[in-house]
N, CA and C of each residue as an Amber inpcrd file, in Angstrom:
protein
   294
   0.8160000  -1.1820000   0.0000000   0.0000000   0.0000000   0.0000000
   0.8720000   1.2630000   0.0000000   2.1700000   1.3760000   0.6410000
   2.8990000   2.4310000   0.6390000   3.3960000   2.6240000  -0.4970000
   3.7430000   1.6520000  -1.5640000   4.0610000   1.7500000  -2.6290000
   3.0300000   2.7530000  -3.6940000   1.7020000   2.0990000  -3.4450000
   0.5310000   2.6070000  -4.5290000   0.3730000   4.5890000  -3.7680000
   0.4530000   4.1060000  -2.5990000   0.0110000   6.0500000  -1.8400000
   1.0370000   6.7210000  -2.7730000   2.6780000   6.3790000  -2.6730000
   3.1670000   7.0900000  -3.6420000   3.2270000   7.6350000  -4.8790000
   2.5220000   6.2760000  -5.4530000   2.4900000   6.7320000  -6.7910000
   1.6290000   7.9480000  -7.0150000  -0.0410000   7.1260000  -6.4330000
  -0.6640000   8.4730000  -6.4140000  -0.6130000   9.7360000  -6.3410000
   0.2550000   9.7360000  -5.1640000   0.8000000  11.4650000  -4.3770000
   1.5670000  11.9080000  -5.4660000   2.5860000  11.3440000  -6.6220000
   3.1180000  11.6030000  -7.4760000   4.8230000  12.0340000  -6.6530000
   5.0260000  11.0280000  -5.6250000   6.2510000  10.8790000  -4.7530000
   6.8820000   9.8090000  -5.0520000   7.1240000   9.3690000  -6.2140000
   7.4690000   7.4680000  -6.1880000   8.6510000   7.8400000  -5.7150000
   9.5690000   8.9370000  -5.3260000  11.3480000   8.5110000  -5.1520000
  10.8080000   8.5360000  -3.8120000  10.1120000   8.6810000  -2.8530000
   9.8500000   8.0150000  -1.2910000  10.0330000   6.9510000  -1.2860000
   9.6370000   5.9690000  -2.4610000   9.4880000   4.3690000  -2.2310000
  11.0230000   3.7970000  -2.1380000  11.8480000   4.2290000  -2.3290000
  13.3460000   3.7320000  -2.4450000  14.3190000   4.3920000  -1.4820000
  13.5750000   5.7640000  -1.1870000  14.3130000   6.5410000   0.5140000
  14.7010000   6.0520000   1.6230000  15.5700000   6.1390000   1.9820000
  16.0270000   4.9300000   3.2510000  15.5810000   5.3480000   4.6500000
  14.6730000   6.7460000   4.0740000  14.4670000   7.0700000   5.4400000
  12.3720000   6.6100000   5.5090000  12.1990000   5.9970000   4.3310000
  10.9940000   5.5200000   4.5950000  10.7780000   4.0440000   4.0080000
  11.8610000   3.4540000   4.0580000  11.6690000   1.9580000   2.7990000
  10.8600000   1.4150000   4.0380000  10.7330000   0.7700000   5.0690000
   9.8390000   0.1830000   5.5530000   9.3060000   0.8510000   6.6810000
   8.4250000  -0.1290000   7.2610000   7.3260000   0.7360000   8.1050000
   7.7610000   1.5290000   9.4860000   9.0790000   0.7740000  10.1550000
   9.6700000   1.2580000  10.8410000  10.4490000   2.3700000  10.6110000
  10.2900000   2.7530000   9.8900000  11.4060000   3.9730000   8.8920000
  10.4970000   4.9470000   9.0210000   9.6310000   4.2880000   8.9510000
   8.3200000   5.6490000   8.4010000   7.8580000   5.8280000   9.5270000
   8.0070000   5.4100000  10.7580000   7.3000000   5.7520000  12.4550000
   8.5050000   6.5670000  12.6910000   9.8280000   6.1380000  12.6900000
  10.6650000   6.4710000  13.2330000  11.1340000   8.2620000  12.4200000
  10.4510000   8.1240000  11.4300000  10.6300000   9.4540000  10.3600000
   9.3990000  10.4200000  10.4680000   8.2820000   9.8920000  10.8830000
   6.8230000  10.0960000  11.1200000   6.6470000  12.0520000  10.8120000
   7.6860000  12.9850000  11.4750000   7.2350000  13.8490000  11.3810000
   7.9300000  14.7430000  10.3090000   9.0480000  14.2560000   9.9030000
   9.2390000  14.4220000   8.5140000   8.5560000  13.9690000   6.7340000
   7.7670000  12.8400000   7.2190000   6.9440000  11.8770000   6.1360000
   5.7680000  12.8600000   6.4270000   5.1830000  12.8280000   7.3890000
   4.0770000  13.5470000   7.5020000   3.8410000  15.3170000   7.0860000
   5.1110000  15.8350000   7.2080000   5.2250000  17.2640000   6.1700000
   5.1390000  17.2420000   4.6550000   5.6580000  16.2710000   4.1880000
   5.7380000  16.0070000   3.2170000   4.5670000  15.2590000   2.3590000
   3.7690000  14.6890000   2.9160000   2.1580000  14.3820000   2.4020000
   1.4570000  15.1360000   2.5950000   1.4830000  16.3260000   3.6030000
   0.2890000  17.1830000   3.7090000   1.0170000  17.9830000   2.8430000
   2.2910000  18.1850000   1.8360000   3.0090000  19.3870000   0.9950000
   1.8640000  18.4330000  -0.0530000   2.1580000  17.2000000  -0.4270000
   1.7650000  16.9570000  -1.6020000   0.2270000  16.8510000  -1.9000000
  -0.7780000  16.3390000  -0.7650000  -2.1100000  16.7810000  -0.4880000
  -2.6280000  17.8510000  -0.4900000  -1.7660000  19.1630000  -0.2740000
  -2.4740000  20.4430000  -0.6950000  -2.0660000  20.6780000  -1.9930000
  -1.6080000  20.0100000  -2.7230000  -1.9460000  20.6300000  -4.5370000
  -3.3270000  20.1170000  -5.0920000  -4.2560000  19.6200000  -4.1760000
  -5.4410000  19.1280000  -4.8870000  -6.6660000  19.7580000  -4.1400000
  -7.8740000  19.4930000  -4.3170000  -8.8970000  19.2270000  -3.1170000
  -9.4340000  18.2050000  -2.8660000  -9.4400000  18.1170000  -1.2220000
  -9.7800000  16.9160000  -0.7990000 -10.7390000  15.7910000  -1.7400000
 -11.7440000  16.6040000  -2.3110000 -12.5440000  15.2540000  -2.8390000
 -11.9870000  14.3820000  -4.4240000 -10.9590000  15.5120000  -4.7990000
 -10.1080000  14.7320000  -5.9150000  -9.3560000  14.2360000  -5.6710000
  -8.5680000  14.1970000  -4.1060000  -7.6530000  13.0260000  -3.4130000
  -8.3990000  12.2020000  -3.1210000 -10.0880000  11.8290000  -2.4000000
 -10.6770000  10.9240000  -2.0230000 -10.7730000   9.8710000  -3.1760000
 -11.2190000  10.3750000  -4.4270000 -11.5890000   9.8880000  -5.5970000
 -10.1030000   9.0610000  -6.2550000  -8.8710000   9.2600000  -6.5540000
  -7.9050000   9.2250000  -6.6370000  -7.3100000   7.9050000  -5.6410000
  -7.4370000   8.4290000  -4.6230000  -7.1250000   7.2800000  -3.3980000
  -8.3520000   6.0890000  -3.3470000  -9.3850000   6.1930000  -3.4940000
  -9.9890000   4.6080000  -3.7190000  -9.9250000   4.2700000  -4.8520000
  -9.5910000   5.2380000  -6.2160000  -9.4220000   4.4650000  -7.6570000
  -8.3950000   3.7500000  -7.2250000  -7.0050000   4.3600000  -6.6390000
  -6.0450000   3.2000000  -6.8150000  -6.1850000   2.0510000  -5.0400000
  -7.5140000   1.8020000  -4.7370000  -7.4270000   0.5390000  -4.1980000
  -7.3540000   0.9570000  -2.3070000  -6.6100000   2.1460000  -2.4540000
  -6.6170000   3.0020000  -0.6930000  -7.9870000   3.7820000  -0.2710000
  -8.9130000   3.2360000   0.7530000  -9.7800000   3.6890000   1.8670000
  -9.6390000   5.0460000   1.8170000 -10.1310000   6.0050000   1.5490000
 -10.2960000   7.0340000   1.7620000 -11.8480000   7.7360000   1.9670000
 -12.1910000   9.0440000   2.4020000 -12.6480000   9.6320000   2.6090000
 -12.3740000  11.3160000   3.3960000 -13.3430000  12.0980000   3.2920000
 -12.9520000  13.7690000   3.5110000 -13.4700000  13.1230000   5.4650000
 -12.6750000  14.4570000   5.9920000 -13.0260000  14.2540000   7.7210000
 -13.8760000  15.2140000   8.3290000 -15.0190000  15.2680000   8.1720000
 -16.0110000  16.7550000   8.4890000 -15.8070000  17.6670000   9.8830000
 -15.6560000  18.5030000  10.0110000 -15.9020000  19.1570000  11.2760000
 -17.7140000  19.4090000  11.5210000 -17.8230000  19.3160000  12.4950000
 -19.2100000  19.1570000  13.3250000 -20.0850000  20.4700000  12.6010000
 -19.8380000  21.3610000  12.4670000 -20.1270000  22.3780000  11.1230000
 -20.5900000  21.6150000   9.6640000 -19.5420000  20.9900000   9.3200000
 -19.4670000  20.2900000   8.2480000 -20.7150000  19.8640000   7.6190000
 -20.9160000  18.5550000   8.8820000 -21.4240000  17.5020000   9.3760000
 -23.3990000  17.7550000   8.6350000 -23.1460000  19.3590000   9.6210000
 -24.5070000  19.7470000   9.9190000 -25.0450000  20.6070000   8.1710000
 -24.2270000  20.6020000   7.6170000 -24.3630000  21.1590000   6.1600000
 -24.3040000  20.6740000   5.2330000 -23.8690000  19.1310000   5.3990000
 -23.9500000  18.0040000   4.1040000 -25.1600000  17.4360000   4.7190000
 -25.9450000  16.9190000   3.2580000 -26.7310000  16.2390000   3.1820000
 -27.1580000  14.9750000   3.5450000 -25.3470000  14.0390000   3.3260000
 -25.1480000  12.8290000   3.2720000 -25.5660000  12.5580000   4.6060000
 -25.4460000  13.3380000   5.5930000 -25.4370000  12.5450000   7.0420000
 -27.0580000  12.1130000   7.1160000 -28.0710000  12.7760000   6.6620000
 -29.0170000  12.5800000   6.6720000 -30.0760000  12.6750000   7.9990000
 -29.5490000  13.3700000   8.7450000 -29.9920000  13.6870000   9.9820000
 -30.3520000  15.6560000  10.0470000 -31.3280000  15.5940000  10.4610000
 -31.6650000  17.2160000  10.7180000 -30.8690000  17.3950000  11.9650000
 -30.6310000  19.1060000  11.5940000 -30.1340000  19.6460000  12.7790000
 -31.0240000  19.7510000  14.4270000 -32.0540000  19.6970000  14.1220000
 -33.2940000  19.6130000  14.9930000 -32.5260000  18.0840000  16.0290000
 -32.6550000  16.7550000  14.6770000 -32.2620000  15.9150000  15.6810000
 -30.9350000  15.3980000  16.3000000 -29.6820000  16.5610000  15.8660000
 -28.7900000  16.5530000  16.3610000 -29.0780000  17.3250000  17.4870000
 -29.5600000  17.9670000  17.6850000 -29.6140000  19.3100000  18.5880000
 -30.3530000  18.2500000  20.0070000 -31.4080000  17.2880000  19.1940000
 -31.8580000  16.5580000  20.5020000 -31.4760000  15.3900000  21.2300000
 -30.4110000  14.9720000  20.8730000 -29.4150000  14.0820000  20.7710000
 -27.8880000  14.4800000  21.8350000 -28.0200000  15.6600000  21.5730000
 -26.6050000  16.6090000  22.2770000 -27.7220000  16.6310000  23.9890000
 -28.7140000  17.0190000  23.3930000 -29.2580000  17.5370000  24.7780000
 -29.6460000  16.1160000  25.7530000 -29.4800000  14.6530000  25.3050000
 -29.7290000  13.5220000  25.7870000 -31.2300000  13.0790000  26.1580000
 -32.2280000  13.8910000  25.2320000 -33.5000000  13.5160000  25.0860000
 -34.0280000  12.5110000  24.9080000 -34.4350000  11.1140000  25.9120000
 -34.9040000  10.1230000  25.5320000 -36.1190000  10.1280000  24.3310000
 -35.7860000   9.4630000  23.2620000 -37.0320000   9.0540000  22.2210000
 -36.9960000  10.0130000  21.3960000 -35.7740000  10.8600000  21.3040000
 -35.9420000  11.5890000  20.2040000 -34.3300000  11.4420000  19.3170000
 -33.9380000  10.2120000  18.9700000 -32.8390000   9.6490000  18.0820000
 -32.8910000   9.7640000  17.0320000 -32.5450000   9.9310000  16.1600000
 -33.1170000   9.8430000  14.9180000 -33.1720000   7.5530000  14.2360000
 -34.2190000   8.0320000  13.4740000 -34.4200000   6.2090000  12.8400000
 -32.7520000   5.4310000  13.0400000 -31.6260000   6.1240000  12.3430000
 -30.6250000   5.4270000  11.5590000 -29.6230000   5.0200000  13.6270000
 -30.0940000   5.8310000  14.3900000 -29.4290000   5.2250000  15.5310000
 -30.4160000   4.1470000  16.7460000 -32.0940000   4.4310000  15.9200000
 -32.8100000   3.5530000  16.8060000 -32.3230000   1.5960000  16.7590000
């Protein structure tokens, strides 16, 4: 899988770096590897990395902030029954958590 993230990211000379060839390389490098994917993740937007990352076979998805959450559609929950949910209102869950 570290092989294919590279390609994607358009980083393949990571795959042969001695400071990330295996997984221990890459914990032990963690905060140098990790500058360097969020350099190459901001030349896109998130949902053309999501799209990108499950074409080639890697789990992905965008990470909403609670804002987010409440402004996409997908969640499918009204704000009403988030709002009654926060407040710990018995019997008012919405269907998808009954």
């Amino acid at each position: 899988m570290w092989e294919k993230l590279c390609q994607i990211l358009d980083k393949g000379d990571l795959i042969q770096d001695a400071r990330f060839r295996t997984n221990p390389d890459r914990v032990r490098n963690k905060g140098e590897l990790r500058g360097i994917i969020e350099g190459a993740l901001a030349r896109k937007p998130t949902e053309e990395w999501v799209e990108l990352l499950n074409a080639g076979g890697i789990a992905a998805g965008p990470i909403y902030t609670v804002e987010q959450v409440f402004r996409t559609s997908r969640c499918g929950i009204s704000r009403c029954s988030w709002r009654s949910i926060i407040r710990g209102r018995e019997g008012s869950r919405p269907s998808a958590f009954r």
